[in-house]
C-alpha positions in Angstrom: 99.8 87.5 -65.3 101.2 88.5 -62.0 104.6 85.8 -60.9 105.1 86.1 -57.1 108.6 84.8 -56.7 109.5 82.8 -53.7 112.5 81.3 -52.0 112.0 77.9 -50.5 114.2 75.3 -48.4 113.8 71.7 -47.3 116.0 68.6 -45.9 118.4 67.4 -48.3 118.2 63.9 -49.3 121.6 63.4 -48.1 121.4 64.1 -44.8 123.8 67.4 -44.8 121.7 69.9 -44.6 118.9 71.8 -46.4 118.5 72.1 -50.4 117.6 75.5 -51.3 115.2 76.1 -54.3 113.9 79.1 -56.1 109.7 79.3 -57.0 108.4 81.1 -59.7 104.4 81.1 -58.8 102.0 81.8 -61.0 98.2 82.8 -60.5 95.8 79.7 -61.1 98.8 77.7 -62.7 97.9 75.0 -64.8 101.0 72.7 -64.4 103.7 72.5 -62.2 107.4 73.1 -64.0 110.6 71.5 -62.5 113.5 72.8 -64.1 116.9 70.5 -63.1 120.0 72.9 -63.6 123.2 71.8 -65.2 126.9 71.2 -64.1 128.6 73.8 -62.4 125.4 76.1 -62.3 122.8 77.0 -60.1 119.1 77.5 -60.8 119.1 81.3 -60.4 120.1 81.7 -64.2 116.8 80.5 -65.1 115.2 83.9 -63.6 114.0 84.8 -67.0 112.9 81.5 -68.7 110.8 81.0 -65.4 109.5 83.9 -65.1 108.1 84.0 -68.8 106.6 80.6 -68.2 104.7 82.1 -65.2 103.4 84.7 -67.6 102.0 81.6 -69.7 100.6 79.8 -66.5 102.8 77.5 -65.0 104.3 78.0 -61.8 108.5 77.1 -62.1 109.9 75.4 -59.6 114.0 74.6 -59.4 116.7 73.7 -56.8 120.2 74.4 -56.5 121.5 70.5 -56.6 123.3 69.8 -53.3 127.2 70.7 -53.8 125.8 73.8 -55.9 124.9 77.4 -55.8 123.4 78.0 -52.4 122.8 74.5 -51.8 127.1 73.6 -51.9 126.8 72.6 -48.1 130.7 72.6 -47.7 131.4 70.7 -50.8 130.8 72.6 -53.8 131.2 70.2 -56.7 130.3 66.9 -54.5 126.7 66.0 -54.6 127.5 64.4 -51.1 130.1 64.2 -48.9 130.3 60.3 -49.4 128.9 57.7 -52.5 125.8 57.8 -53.9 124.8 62.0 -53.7 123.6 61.8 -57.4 121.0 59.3 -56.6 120.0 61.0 -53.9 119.8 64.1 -56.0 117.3 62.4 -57.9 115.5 62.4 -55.0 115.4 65.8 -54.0 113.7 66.3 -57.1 110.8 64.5 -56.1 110.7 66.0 -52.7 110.6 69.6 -54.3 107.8 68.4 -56.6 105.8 67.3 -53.4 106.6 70.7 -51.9 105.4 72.7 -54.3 102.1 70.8 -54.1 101.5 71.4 -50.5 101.5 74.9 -51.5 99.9 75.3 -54.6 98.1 72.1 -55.1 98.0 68.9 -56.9 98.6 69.6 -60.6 100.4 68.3 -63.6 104.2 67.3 -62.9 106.6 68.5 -65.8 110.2 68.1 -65.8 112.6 70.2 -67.5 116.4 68.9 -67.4 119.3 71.3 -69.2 123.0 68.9 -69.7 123.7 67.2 -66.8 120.3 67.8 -65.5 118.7 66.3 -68.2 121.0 62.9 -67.1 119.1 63.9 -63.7 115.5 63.5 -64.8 115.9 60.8 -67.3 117.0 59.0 -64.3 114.2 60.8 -62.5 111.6 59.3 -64.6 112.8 55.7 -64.4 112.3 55.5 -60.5 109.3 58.0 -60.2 106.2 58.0 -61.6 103.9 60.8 -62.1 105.5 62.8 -64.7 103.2 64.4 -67.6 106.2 65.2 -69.6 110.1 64.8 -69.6 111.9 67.4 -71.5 115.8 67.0 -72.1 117.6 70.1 -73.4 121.4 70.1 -74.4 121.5 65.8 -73.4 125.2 64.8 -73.2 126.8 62.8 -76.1 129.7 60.8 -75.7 132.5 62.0 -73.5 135.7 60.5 -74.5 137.8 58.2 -72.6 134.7 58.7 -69.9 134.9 55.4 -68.3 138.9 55.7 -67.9 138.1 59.0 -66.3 135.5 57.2 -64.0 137.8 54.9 -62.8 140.9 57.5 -61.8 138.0 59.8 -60.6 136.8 56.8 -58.3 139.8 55.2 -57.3 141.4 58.6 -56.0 137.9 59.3 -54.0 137.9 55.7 -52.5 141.8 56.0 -51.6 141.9 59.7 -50.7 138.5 60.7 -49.7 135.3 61.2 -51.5 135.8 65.2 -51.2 139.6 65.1 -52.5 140.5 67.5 -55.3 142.9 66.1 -58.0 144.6 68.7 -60.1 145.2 65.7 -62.6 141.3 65.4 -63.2 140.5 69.4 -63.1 143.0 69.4 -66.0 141.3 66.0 -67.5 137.9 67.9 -67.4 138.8 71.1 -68.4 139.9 73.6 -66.1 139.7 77.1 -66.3 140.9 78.1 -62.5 144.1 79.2 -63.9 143.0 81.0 -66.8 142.3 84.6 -67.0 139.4 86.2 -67.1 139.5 87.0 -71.2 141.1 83.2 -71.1 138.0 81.4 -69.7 135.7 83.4 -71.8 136.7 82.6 -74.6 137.1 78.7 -73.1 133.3 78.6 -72.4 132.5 79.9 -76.1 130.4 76.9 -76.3 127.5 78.2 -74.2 126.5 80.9 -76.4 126.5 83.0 -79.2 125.9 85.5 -77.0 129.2 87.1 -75.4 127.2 88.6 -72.5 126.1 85.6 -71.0 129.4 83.9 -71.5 130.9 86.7 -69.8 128.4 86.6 -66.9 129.0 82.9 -66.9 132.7 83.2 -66.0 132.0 86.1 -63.4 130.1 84.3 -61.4 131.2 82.7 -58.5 128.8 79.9 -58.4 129.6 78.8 -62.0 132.6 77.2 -63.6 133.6 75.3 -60.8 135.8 72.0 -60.3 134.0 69.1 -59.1 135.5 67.2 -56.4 137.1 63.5 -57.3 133.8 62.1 -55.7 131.8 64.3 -57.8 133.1 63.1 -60.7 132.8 59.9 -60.1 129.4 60.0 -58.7 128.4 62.0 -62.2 130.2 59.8 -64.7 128.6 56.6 -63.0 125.0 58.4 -63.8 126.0 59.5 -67.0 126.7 56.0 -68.1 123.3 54.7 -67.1 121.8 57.5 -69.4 124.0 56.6 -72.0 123.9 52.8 -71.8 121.7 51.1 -74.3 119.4 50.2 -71.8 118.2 53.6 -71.0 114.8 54.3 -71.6 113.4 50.8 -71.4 111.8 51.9 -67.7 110.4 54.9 -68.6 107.1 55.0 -68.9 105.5 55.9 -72.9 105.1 60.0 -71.4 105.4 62.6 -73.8 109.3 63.4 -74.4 111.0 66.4 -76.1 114.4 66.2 -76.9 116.4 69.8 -77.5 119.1 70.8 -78.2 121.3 73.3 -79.9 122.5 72.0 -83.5 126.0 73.2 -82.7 125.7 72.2 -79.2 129.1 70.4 -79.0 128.3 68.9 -75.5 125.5 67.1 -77.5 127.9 66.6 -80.8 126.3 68.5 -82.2 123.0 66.7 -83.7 124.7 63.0 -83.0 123.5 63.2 -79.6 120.2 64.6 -79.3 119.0 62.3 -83.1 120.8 59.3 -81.0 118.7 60.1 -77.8 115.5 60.3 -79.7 115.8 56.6 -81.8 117.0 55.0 -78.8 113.5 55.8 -77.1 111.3 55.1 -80.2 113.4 52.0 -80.3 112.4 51.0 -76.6 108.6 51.3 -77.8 108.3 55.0 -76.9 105.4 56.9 -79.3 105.3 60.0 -78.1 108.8 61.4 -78.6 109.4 64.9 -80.5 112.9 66.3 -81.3 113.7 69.6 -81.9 117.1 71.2 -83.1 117.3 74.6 -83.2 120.1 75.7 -86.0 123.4 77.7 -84.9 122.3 77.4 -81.2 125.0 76.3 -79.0 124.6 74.7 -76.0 122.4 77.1 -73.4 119.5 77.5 -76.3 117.5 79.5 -73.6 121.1 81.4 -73.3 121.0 82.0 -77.0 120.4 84.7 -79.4 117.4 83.7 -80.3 116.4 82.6 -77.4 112.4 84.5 -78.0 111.8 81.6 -80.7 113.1 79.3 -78.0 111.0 80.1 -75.0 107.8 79.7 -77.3 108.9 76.8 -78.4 109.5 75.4 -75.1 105.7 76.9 -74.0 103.6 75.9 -76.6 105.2 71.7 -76.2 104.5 72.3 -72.4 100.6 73.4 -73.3 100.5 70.6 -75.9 101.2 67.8 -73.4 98.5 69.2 -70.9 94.6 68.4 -71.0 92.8 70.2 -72.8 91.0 71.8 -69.8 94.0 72.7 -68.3 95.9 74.6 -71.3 96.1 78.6 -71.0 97.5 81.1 -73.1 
């Protein structure tokens, strides 16, 4: 099946610019795919995954979040360059999803979120309706001492500017800016079996990077709402996959992603599937394996479609 790859751009939702977004387009698609990138990423690294959806029949669809990739707008690791950019994140990703339909038409809505964007759509799916399915891959479990974080991260943005850049919180997060190149590779050992796309990962220029004090603040406030024992209670009873990596240990390992999928059950959720794929770390459609996770990933997308509309 022939993919026709486009390159798309429309108003940001905070006011600074445009969002840039990549297109995968498939011939007579039968659902529309939104994939939400993660931290310090961009959506160009889901070339291949996208692509071999197109090949299945769905057209792909996924922007580089405002203060990323070609979407940084001055501020690479800010969602905006004042409060609220992650909200208004969230809303970019409904304005993409209403782009692609003036171009390809009205058709299923599925949303794909890898680590922080899967904090992106489970907020995505509490404010917007519409969704057929809500899939959450590599879902963040705790983070220790996150709500202390929160507060230094949003005290020094409210005091020093929402774009300031704290050495004391890069080194709180994790830094790799002074490491060398065989230092941060083996730092980020936790994407990926696979060397090669860990060392791709720290070559690239648009990957790995600090957030601002703002930006942490902004994210940590949106992780706690995902986190919160709350979550899940608006969310409509769609189809949801939760996926992860079972030595993912963003997720901790299978804590997380188990956690994630009793919480919804619990919140009167009946459509809920969770899948754990064993010695995958955290990028499973970075992984070794990562064949048996693209079909995986395809065939749960097909499932959750009408039957009319199902190819492949």
């Amino acid at each position: 099946m022939t993919t026709t790859h486009e390159q798309w751009q429309f108003p940001a939702s905070n006011g600074e610019g445009d969002i840039f977004a990549n297109a995968w387009l498939a011939e007579n698609p039968s659902a529309i795919i939104q994939i939400a990138h993660g931290m310090a990423e961009h959506s160009a690294r889901y070339d291949d995954f996208a692509r071999f959806l197109c090949a299945q029949g769905f057209s792909v669809v996924a922007n580089d979040h405002a203060g990323h990739g070609q979407s940084a707008q001055g501020h690479i690791g800010a969602f905006a360059s004042k409060a609220g950019g992650f909200d208004l994140t969230i809303n970019d990703f409904h304005n993409l999803f209403g782009l692609a339909e003036e171009k390809i038409g009205t058709l299923p809505r599925i949303l794909f979120g890898h680590s922080m964007g899967s904090i992106l759509s489970a907020l995505y799916a509490e404010r917007y309706q519409g969704l057929t399915a809500l899939a959450l891959c590599g879902p963040p479990a705790a983070i220790k001492h996150s709500r202390i974080f929160a507060c230094i991260a949003g005290f020094i943005s409210a005091t020093q500017g929402h774009l300031k850049r704290s050495p004391f919180i890069d080194r709180l997060a994790g830094t790799t800016k002074d490491m060398t190149t065989e230092e941060a590779e083996r730092d980020k050992f936790w994407l990926s079996r696979d060397p090669e796309v860990v060392r791709k990962y720290v070559a690239d220029p648009l990957c790995g990077f600090d957030y601002t004090a703002g930006g942490y603040a902004t994210l940590l406030n949106g992780y706690h709402r995902f986190y919160s024992k709350k979550w899940g209670r608006t969310i409509p009873d769609i189809p949801i996959l939760i996926v992860a990596g079972a030595e993912d240990i963003i997720c901790n390992k299978e804590t997380g992603p188990t956690g994630y999928a009793a919480q919804l059950k619990n919140t009167g959720h009946t459509r809920v599937d969770l899948k754990l794929f064993p010695e995958c770390r955290h990028e499973i459609i970075n992984e070794l394996n990562k064949p048996e996770v693209y079909d995986y990933l395809c065939d749960w997308f097909k499932a959750q479609l009408p039957c009319e509309m199902a190819k492949g």
